[in-house]
C-alpha positions, 0 to 999 in steps of 0.5 A: 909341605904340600898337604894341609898340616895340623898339629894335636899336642895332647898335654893331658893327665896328670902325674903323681908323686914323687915325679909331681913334686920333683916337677914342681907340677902334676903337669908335665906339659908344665915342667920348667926346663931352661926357664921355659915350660915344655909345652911353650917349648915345644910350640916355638919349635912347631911355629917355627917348623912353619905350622900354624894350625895346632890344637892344645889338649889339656886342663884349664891350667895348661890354656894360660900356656896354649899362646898361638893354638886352639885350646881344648879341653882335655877328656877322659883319657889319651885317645879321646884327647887325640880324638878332640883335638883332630877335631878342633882342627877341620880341613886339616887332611895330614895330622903331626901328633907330639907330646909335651914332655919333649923339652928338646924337641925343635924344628929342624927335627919336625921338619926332617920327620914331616919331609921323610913323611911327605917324600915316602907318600910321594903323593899319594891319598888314603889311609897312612900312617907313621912314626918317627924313629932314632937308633938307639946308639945315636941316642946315647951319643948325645945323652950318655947313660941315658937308659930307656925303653927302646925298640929292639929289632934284628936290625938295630935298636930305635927310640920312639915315642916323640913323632907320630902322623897320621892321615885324617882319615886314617886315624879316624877309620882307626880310633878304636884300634889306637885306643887299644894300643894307646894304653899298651904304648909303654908296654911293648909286650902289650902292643904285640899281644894286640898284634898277633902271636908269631910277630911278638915272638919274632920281635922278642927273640930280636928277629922281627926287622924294621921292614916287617914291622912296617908290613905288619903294622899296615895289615893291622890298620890297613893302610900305608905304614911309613918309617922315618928311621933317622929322626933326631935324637934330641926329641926322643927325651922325654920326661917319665921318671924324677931321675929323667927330668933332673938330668934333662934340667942339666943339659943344654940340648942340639947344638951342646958339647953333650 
């Protein structure tokens, strides 16, 4: 990796019943699967991908868990927690977002999100940014009728949610477009509202390609958009719903006969 890494999880906010009851925790970053907390999960696999530089944003009951990670102190909502923890880790030019609900998130997939990113930048400065896709078949290859939200483009269907990166000064040139877009993050129609009306219609009547979703992207946030379109399938499941977590208790993740 030839750029000064660091990671933000940001592992706020809390969920509410019947999910709450069913985790045993309003915490999803605290969900125990495998006997393991997700958020410990996911910071083996981000120390074994290599990153030492990681910032933990959540409530004080989350820092006990925060082992190896600056802890802090979660805010009022998503971005602000972005926003804090990019700035609990100064010098750090290239940040890797990952949520707390991805209990089968490891670090070969990291390292295969952050590889794409580095060799499409091949170098280059300035304001980027990037996300981590699956295709949505190679999703439900390894967890079969796992339905969920995904991406639908006139040249495939992806999964998203489990792989963000940004340049520093990117998503701090940002921010106030990412705090729009944050809250429209499960709601597809929301996000292209913000976008603009003729990509929304594209992209609901499936014409809008993966190429043009790039090219619009980088127009909204004028910077360089970037695309890893073959991320691990494994790291896209997340923990929404009762139903979701209590399939994911059950499997055994990479590397399983699922």
């Amino acid at each position: 990796m030839g750029r000064d890494w660091g990671v933000v999880i940001p592992a706020g906010g809390l969920v509410k019943d019947p999910l709450a009851s069913a985790l045993g925790t309003p915490r999803k970053a605290l969900a125990m699967i495998g006997g393991e907390a997700c958020l410990s999960r996911t910071l083996d696999a981000v120390k074994q991908a290599g990153f030492n530089r990681i910032a933990v944003v959540s409530g004080e009951d989350v820092r006990p868990y925060a082992d190896g990670a600056v802890f802090v102190p979660e805010g009022s909502g998503q971005m602000e927690n972005a926003l804090a923890g990019v700035e609990a880790l100064p010098g750090c030019d290239s940040i890797l977002f990952l949520p707390a609900d991805t209990p089968f998130l490891h670090a070969e997939a990291i390292r295969h999100f952050v590889d794409g990113v580095e060799r499409q930048l091949a170098g280059g400065q300035g304001k980027w940014f990037s996300a981590g896709l699956c295709p949505y078949q190679e999703f439900l290859k390894v967890l079969p009728g796992f339905e969920h939200p995904h991406i639908r483009l006139a040249d495939g269907d992806y999964m998203s949610g489990a792989f963000f990166a940004t340049s520093r000064e990117g998503f701090l040139d940002a921010v106030e477009q990412f705090k729009g877009f944050s809250k429209s993050r499960k709601s597809q129609v929301g996000m292209l509202l913000r976008i603009g009306l003729w990509p929304m219609a594209k992209y609901l009547l499936h014409r809008m390609t993966l190429e043009e979703g790039i090219r619009v992207l980088s127009k909204v946030f004028s910077g360089t958009g970037i695309v890893v379109p073959d991320c691990d399938p494994w790291a896209m499941a997340d923990i929404d719903t009762v139903d979701e977590y209590r399939r994911l208790a059950t499997e055994s993740g990479p590397g399983s006969s699922a």
